[in-house]
C-alpha positions as CSV (number, residue, x, y, z in Angstrom):
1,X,-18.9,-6.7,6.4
2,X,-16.4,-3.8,5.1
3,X,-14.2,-6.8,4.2
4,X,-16.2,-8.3,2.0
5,X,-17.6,-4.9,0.5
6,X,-14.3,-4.7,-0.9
7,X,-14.2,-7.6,-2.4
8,X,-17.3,-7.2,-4.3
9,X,-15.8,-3.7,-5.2
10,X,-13.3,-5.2,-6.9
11,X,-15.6,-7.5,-9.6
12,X,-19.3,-7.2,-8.9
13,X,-19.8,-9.4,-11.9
14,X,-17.7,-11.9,-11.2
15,X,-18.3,-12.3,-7.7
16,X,-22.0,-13.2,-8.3
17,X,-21.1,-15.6,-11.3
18,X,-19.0,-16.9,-8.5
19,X,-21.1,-17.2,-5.8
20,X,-23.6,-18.6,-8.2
21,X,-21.1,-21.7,-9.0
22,X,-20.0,-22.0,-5.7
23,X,-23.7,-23.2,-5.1
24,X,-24.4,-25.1,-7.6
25,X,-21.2,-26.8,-7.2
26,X,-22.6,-27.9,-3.5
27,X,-25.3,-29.5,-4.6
28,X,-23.2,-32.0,-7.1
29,X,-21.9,-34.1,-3.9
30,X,-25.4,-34.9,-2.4
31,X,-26.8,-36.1,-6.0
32,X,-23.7,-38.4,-6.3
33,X,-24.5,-39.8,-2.6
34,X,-27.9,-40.1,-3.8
35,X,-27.4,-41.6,-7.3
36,X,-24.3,-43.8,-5.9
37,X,-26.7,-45.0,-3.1
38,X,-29.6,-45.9,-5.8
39,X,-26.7,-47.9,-8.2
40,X,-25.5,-49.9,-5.4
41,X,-29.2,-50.6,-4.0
42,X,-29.8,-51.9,-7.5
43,X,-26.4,-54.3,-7.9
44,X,-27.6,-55.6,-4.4
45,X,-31.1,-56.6,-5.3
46,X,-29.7,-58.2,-8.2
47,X,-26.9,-60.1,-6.4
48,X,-29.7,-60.9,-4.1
49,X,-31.6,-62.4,-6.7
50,X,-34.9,-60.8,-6.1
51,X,-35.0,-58.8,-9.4
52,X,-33.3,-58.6,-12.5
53,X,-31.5,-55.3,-13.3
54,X,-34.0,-52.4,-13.3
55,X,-34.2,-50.5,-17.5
56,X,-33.0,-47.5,-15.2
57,X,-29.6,-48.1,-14.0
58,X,-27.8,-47.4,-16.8
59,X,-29.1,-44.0,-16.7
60,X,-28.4,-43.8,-12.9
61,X,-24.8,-44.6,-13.9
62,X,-24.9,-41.8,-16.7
63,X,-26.0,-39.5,-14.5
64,X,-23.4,-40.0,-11.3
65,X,-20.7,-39.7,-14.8
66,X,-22.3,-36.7,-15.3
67,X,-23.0,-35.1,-11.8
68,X,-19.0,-36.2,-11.3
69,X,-18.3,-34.0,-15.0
70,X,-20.4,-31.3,-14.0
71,X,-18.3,-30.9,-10.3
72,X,-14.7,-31.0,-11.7
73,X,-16.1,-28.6,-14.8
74,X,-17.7,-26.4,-12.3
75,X,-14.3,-26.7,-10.0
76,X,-12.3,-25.6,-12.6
77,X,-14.6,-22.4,-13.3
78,X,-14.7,-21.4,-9.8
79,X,-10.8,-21.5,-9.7
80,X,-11.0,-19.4,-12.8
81,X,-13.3,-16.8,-11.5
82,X,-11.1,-16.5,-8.5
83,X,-8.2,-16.1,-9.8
84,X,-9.6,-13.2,-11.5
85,X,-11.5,-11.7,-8.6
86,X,-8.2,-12.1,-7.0
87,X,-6.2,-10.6,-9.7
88,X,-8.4,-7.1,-9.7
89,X,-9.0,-7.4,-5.6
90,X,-4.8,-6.9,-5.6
91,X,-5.2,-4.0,-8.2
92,X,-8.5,-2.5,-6.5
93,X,-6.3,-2.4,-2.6
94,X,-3.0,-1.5,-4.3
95,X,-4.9,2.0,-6.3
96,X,-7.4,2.6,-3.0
97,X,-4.2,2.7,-0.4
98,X,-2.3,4.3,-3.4
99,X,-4.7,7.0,-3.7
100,X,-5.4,7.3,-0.1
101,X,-1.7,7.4,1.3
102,X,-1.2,10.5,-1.6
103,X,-4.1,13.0,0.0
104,X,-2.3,12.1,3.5
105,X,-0.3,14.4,5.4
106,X,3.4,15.2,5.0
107,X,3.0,14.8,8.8
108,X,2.1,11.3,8.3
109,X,5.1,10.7,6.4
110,X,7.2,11.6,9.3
111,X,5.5,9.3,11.8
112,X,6.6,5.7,12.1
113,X,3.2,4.6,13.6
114,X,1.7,5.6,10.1
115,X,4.5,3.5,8.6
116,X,3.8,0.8,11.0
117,X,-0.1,1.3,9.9
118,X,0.8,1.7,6.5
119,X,2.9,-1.1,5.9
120,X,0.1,-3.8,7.4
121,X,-2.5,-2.3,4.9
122,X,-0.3,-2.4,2.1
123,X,1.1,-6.0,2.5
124,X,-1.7,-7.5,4.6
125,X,-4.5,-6.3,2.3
126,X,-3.0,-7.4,-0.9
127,X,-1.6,-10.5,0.7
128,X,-5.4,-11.6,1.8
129,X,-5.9,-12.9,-1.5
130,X,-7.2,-15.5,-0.4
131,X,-10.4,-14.5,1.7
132,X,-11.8,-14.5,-1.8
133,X,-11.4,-18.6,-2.1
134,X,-12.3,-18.5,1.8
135,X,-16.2,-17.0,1.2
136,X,-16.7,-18.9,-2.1
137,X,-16.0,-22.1,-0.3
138,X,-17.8,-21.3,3.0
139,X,-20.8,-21.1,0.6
140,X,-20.3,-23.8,-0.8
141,X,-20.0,-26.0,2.7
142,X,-22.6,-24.2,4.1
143,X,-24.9,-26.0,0.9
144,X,-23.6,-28.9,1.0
145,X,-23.4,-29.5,5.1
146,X,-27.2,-28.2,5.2
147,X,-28.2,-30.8,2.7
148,X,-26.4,-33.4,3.8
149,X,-27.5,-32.4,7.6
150,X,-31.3,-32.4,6.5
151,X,-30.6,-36.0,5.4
152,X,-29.0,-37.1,8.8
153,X,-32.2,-35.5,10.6
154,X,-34.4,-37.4,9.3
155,X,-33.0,-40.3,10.1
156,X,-32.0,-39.4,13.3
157,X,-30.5,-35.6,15.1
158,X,-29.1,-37.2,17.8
159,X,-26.5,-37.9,15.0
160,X,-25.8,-34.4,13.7
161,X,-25.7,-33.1,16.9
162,X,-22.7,-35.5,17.7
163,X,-20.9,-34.3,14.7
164,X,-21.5,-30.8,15.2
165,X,-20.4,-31.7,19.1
166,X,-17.3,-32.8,17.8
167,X,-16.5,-30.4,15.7
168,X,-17.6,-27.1,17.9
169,X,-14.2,-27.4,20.0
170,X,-12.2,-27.1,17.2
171,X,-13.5,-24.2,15.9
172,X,-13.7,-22.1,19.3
173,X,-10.0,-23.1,19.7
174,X,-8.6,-22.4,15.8
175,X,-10.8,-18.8,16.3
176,X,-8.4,-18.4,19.5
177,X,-5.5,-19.2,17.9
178,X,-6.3,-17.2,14.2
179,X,-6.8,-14.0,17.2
180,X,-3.1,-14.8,18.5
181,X,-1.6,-14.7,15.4
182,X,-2.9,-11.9,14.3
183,X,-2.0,-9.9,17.6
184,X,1.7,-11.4,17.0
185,X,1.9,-10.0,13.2
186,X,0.5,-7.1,14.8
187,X,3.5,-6.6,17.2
188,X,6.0,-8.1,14.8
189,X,5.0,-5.1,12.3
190,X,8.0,-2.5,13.6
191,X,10.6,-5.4,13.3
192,X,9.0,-6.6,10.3
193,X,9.9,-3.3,8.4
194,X,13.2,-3.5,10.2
195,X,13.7,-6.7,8.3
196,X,12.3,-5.4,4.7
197,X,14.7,-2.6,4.8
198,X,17.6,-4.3,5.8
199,X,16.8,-6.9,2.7
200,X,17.0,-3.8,0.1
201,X,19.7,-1.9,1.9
202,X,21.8,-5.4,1.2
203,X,21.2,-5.4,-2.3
204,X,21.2,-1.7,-3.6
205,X,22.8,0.0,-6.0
206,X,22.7,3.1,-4.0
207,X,24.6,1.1,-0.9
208,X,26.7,-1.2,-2.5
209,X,29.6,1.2,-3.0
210,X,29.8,2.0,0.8
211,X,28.7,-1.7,2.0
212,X,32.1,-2.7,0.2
213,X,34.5,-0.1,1.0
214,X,33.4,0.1,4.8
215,X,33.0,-4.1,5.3
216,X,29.3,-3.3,6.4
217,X,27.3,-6.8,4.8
218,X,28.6,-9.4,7.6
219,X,27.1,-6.4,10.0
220,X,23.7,-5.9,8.2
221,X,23.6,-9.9,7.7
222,X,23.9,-10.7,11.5
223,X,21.9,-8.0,12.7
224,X,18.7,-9.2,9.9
225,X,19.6,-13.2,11.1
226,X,19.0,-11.9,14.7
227,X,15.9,-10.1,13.4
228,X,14.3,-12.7,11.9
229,X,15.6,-15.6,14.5
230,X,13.2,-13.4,16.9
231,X,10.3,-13.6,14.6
232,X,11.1,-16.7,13.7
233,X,11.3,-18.1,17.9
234,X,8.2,-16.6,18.4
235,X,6.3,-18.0,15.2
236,X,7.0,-21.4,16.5
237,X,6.1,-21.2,19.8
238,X,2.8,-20.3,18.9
239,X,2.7,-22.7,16.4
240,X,3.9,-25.4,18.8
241,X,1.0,-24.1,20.7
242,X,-1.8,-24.6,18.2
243,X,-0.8,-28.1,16.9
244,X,-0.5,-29.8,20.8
245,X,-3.9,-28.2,21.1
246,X,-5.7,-28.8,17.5
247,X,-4.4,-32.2,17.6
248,X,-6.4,-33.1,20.8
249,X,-9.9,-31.2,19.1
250,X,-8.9,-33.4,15.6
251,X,-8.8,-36.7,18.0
252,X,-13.0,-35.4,19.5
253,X,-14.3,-34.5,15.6
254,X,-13.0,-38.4,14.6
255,X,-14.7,-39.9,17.8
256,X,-17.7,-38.2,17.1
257,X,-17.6,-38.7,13.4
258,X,-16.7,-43.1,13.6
259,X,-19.5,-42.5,16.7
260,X,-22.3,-41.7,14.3
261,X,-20.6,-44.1,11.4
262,X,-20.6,-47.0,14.0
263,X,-24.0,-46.2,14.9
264,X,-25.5,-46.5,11.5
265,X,-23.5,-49.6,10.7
266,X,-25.4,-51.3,14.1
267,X,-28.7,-50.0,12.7
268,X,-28.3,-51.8,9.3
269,X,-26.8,-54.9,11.0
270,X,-30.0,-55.1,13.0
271,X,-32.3,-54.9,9.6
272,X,-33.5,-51.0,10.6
273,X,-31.5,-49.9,7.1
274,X,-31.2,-51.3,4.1
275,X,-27.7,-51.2,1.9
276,X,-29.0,-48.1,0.0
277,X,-29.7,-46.4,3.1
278,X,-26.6,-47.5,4.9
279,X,-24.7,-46.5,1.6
280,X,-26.5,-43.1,1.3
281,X,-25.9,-42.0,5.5
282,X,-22.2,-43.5,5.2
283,X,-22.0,-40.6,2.3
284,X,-23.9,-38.0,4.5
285,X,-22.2,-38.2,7.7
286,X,-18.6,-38.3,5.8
287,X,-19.8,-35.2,4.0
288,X,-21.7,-33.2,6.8
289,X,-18.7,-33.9,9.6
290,X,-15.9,-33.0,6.3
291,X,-18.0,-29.7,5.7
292,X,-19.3,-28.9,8.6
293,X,-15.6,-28.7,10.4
294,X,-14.7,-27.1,6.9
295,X,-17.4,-24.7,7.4
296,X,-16.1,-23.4,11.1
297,X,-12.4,-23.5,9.5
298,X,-13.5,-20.8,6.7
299,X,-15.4,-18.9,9.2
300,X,-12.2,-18.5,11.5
301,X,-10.3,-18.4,8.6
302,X,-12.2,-15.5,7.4
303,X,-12.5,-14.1,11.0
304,X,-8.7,-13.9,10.9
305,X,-8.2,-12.5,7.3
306,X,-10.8,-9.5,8.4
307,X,-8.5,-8.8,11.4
308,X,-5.9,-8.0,8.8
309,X,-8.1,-6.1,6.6
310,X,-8.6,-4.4,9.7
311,X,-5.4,-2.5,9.0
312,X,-6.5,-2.0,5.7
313,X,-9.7,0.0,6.9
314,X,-8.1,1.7,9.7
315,X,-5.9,3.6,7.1
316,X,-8.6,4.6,5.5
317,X,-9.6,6.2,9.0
318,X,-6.7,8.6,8.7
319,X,-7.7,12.0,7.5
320,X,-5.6,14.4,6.1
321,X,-5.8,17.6,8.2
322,X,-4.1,20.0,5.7
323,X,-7.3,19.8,3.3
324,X,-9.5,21.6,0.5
325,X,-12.7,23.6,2.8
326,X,-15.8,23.4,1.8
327,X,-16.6,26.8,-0.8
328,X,-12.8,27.3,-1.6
329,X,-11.9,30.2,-3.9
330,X,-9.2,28.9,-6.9
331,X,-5.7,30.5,-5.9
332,X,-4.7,33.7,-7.6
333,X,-3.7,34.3,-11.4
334,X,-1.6,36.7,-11.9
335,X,-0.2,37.5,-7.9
336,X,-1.1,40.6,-7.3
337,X,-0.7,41.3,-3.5
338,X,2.3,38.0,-2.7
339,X,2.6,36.6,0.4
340,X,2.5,37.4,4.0
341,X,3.4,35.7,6.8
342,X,1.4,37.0,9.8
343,X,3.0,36.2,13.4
344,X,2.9,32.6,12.3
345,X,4.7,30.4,15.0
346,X,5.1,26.2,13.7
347,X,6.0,22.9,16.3
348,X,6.5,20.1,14.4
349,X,4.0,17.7,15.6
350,X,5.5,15.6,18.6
351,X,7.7,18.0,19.3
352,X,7.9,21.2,22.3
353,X,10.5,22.9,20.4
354,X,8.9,25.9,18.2
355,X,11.0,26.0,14.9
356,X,9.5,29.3,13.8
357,X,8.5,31.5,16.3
358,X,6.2,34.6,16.2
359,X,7.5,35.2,12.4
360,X,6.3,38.3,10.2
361,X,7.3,38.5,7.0
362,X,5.9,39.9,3.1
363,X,7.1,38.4,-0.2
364,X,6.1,40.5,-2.9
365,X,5.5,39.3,-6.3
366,X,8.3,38.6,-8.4
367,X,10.5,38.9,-5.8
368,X,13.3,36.6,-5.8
369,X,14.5,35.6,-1.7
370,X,17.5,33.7,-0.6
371,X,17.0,31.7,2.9
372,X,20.2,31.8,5.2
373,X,20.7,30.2,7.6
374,X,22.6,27.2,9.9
375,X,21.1,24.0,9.0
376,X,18.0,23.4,12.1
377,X,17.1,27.6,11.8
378,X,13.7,26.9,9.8
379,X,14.7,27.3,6.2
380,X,13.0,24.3,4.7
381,X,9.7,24.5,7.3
382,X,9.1,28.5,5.8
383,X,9.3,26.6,2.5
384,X,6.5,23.7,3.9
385,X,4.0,26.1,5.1
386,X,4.0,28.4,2.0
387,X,3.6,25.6,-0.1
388,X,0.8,24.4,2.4
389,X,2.4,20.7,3.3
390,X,1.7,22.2,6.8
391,X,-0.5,25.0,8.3
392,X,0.9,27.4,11.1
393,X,0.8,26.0,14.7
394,X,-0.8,29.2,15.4
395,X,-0.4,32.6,13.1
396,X,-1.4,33.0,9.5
397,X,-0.1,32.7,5.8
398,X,-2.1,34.9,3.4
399,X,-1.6,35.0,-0.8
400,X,-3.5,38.4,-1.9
401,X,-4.3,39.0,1.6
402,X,-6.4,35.5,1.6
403,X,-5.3,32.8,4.2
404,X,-4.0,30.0,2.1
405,X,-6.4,28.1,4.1
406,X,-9.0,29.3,1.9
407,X,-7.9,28.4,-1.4
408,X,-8.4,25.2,-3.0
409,X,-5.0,22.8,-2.3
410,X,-4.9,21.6,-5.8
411,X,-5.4,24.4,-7.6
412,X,-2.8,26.4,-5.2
413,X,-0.5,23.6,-5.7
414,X,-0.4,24.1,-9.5
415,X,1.3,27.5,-8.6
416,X,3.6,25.9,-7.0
417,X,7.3,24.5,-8.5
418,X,9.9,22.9,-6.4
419,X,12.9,21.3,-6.8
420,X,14.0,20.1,-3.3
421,X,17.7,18.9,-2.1
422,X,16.6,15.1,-2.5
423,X,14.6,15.5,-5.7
424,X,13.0,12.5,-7.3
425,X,14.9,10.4,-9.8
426,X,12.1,9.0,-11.6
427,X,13.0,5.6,-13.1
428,X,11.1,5.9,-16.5
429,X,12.1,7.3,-19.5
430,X,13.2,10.7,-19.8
431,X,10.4,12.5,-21.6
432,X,8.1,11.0,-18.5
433,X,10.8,12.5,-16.1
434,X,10.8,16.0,-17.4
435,X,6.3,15.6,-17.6
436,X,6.2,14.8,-14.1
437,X,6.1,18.4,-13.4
438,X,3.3,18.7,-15.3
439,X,1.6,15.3,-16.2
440,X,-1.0,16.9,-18.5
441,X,1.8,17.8,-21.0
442,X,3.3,14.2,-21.4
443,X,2.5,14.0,-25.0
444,X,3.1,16.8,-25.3
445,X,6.6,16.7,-26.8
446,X,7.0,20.4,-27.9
447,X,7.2,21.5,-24.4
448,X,8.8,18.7,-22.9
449,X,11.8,19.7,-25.2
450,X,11.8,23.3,-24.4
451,X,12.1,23.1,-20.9
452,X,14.6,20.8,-21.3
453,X,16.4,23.2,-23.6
454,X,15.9,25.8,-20.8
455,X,17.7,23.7,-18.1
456,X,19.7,21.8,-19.9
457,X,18.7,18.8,-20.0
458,X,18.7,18.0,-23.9
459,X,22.3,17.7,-24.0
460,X,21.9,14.6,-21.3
461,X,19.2,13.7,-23.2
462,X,20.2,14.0,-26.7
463,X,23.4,11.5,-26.8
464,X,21.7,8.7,-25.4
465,X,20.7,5.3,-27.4
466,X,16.8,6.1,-27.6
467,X,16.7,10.2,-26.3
468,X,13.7,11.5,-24.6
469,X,12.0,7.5,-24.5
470,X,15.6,6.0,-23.1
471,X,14.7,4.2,-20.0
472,X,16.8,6.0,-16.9
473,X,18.0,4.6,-14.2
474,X,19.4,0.7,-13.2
475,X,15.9,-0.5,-11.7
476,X,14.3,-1.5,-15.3
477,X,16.2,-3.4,-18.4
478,X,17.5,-1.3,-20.4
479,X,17.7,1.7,-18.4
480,X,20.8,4.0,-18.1
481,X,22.3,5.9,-15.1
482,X,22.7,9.3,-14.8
483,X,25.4,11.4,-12.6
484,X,23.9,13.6,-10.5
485,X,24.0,16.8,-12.3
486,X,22.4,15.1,-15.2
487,X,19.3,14.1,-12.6
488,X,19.2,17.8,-11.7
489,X,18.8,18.7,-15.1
490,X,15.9,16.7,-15.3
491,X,14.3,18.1,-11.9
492,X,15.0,22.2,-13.1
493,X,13.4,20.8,-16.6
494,X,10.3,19.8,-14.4
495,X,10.2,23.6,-13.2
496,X,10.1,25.0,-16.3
497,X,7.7,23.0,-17.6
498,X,5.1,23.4,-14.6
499,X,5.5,27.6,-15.2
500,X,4.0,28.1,-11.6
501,X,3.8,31.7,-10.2
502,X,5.7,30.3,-7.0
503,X,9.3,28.9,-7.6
504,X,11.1,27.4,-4.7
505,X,14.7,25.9,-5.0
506,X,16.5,24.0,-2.4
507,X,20.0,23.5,-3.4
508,X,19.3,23.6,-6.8
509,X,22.9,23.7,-7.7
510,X,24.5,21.2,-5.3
511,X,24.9,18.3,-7.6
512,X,26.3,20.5,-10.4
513,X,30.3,20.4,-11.4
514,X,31.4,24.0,-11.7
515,X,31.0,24.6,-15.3
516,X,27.0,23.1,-15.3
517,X,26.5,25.4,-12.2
518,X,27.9,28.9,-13.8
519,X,25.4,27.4,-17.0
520,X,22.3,27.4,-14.7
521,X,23.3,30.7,-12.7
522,X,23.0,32.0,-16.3
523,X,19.7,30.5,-16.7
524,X,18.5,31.5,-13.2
525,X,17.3,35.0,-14.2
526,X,15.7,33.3,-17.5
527,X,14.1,30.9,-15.0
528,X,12.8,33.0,-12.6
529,X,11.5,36.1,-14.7
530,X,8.1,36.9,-13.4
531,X,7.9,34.7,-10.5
532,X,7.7,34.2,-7.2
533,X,11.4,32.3,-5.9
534,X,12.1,30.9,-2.3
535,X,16.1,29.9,-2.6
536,X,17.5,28.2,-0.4
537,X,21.3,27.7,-0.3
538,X,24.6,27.2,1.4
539,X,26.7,28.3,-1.4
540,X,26.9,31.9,-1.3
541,X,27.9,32.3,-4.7
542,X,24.0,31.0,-5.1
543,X,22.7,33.0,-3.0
544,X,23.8,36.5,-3.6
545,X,21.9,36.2,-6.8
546,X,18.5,37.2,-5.2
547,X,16.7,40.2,-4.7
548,X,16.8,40.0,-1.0
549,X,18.2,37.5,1.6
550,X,17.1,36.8,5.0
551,X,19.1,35.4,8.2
552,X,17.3,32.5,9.7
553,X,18.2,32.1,13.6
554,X,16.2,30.5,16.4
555,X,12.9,30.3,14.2
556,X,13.2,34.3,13.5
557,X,14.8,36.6,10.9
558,X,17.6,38.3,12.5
559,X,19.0,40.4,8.7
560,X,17.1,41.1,6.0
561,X,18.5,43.0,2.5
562,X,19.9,42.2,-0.1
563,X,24.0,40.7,-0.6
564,X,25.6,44.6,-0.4
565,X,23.6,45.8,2.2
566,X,24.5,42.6,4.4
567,X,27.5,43.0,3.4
568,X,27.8,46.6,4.7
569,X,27.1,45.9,7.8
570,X,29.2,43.0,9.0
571,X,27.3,40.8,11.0
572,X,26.6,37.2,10.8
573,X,25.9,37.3,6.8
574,X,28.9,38.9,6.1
575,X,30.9,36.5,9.0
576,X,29.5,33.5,6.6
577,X,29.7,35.2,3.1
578,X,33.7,35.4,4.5
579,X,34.4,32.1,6.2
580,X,33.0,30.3,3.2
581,X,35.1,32.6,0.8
582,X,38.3,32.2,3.2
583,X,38.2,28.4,1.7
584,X,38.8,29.3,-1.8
585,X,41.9,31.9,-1.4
């Protein structure tokens, strides 16, 4: 089964050293029934009288010490082996949906039935931990009920077939009830993540400020209570549920198991058995009915934890769309031709409403474009289908005169530098902040320090306790906060340091004070110089800075030229350019 292919992915090795205890380990309770039945055989033929004490029994007693030394050794080992399967099954799910959810589409991100699907293979998987105790011991029952039940046989089957009668009930009705919960966990899952982000919006950093001033926490407190009272109402009920009915199939397996004791009591009464034998069937019936209703527990058991992993796998059934073909060329080094959009028309998935419609448009190399526009006109989805997080609805997007479709993602992405609105604040240190835009060069200091030179950076750097290793941000001890100028620093350091042929900036001033955003205007040139740049910007004092600017309306380009020429003509750039400018006279 996929679910247990995982788990022997995760430690091959100590799987089989497991599985290899886990039998030996169910043969140690049959050979103390067996050497308990012999000692007490003996102490009765002695009480008896009939024979003195055989030279044997004190080696019978040495070896039920031994078989007992053996099984609480050998416990103790499989514990320790699954605990350690356990540890690197967590590690193995946690990288495999890590690496998984990464190749996934931005489209995917902006679906809450992926988050739905994500969130129950992220937690369920990891939290299945213990499917990995569940085989080991259904092993381990399965040996020990099949020796003990070849014992029973041959002294009768009508027995075994009582216990197993007795048992059968509860096992159909705990399978029933392992399928219920999992459909309920599987409904719960939108509330669920309801729940886990009211729990971290309550106990933030990044809320507090506004959960104080506006009175919000007795809000966000009732509304998780009445959250989790629903969950909570309809855990019961089920629960309620499975104890009225597991309670009536526990009352059948101890009729059928005092049935088959009773039984073998009346046959040694009668003189059929003697007090070994009566000893060594009390010993197997205990331990066949014990595993053999342990037995049809794991199986449900496991029955119910592959329903979770379920999740797990069906995440893995998701395929990213926007993908590397088969025979892709390697993008472009130098740019030669630049880009071209050809009659490209995009619909967000899930959506009627075209956001770029039937758009034409050529960036040449080096170029340097501003995006206009109201916020809804398109800006940000012209920057999500050049950088290929999206292909065209229908039209297409060449580099060179090449559809981007037929360049290698990777290596086109490497071209690619962006520093988006909402940038990452990466919660390490800073020297891994500024190598995140180009994780080959984290040791490699030299760099690191010149593109934070280049953006700034240094100075935010430089006066703090430990520099470029200080720990940033509140998450982690020892960490210090930054403003959020100082985090922007760090995100135009990341641009220089990934000198791509393509730069796109969104914002990139808008958590700058005045005097840091005149500092990068005077870098901009410096940062920019022989590249590609989308801008995107509602400051015009940004924005005039490019080459050329375009007027995003409706999905289409309604002025194109550059801040003079718009200027010139008076129309909706120039009616912008002047109601912003109106606010500072």
């Amino acid at each position: 089964p996929p679910g247990l292919r995982i788990v022997w992915e995760s430690g091959p090795g100590v799987a089989a050293a497991g599985l290899v205890l886990q039998v030996l380990s169910a043969l140690v309770p049959i050979g103390i029934a067996a050497v308990s039945a012999a000692i007490i055989g003996e102490v009765a033929a002695v009480v008896k009288g009939k024979e003195p004490l055989s030279p044997h029994f004190w080696w019978l007693v040495a070896a039920e010490f031994g078989l007992a030394l053996s099984g609480a050794i050998l416990s103790r080992t499989i514990d320790y082996c699954d605990n350690i399967l356990a540890d690197r099954f967590i590690r193995h799910v946690s990288i495999k949906v890590m690496a998984h959810a990464s190749r996934l589409d931005l489209e995917c991100y902006e679906d809450p039935e992926f988050y739905d699907k994500l969130e129950r293979a992220r937690v369920q998987a990891t939290d299945r931990v213990s499917m990995i105790q569940a085989v080991g011991r259904t092993l381990q029952q399965f040996v020990t009920a099949l020796t003990f039940s070849v014992s029973i046989c041959l002294f009768s089957p009508w027995i075994l077939l009582l216990l197993i009668a007795g048992v059968l009930p509860a096992f159909l009705g705990e399978s029933h009830f392992a399928f219920l919960g999992y459909a309920l966990r599987f409904r719960q899952t939108p509330v669920r993540r309801q729940l886990d982000y009211l729990r971290v919006l309550g106990a933030s950093k990044e809320s507090a400020k506004e959960l104080k001033l506006f009175g919000l926490s007795s809000h966000l407190t009732h509304r998780y209570a009445q959250l989790s009272d629903e969950i909570y109402e309809q855990d019961v009920f089920l629960l309620r549920r499975k104890l009225f009915a597991t309670g009536l199939f526990s009352l059948l397996s101890a009729t059928a198991y005092y049935g088959a004791y009773a039984f073998v009591i009346y046959r040694t009464i009668h003189g059929a058995l003697t007090i070994k034998d009566l000893v060594y069937l009390a010993a197997a019936i205990a331990g066949a009915s014990s595993n053999i209703q342990q037995l049809f527990s794991s199986f449900t058991g496991i029955a119910d934890q592959s329903l979770f992993l379920t999740d797990f796998l069906n995440l893995f059934a998701v395929e990213p769309k926007v993908k590397t073909k088969p025979n892709a060329i390697p993008a472009p080094r130098p740019i030669r031709q630049g880009f071209e959009f050809d009659r490209v028309t995009f619909t967000y998935p899930g959506t009627s409403r075209a956001v770029l419609e039937d758009l034409n448009l050529r960036i040449e190399p080096g170029q340097r474009i501003a995006l206009v526009g109201e916020n809804g006109q398109g800006k940000t989805t012209i920057v999500k289908l050049i950088t290929r997080l999206y292909d065209p609805t229908s039209g297409r997007i060449l580099l060179d005169g090449v559809d981007l479709r037929d360049y290698d993602l990777e290596d086109l992405h490497r071209e690619i530098a962006v520093i988006f609105q909402d940038f990452m604040r990466y919660e390490m240190t800073g020297r891994e902040n500024i190598a995140m835009g180009k994780i080959e060069e984290l040791n490699n200091f030299s760099r690191i320090a010149a593109a934070a030179r280049k953006s700034l950076a240094d100075a935010v750097l430089l006066r703090l306790p430990h520099r470029y290793e200080q720990m940033l941000g509140r998450r982690f001890e020892g960490g210090v906060d930054l403003s959020g100028g100082e985090w922007q620093k760090l995100a135009l350091a990341r641009a220089y340091l990934r000198d791509a042929q393509l730069l796109v900036l969104d914002e990139p001033t808008a958590s700058l004070d005045a005097r840091s955003e005149r500092e990068v205007f005077e870098r901009f040139s410096e940062l920019t110089t022989g590249k590609t740049a989308l801008l995107i910007s509602h400051r015009f004092s940004t924005v005039r800075m490019a080459d050329r600017i375009l007027v995003l309306e409706g999905g289409r380009i309604v002025e194109d030229g550059c801040h003079s020429e718009l200027m010139a003509r008076g129309e909706r750039y120039s009616k912008m350019f002047e109601l912003q400018a109106s606010n500072y006279r």
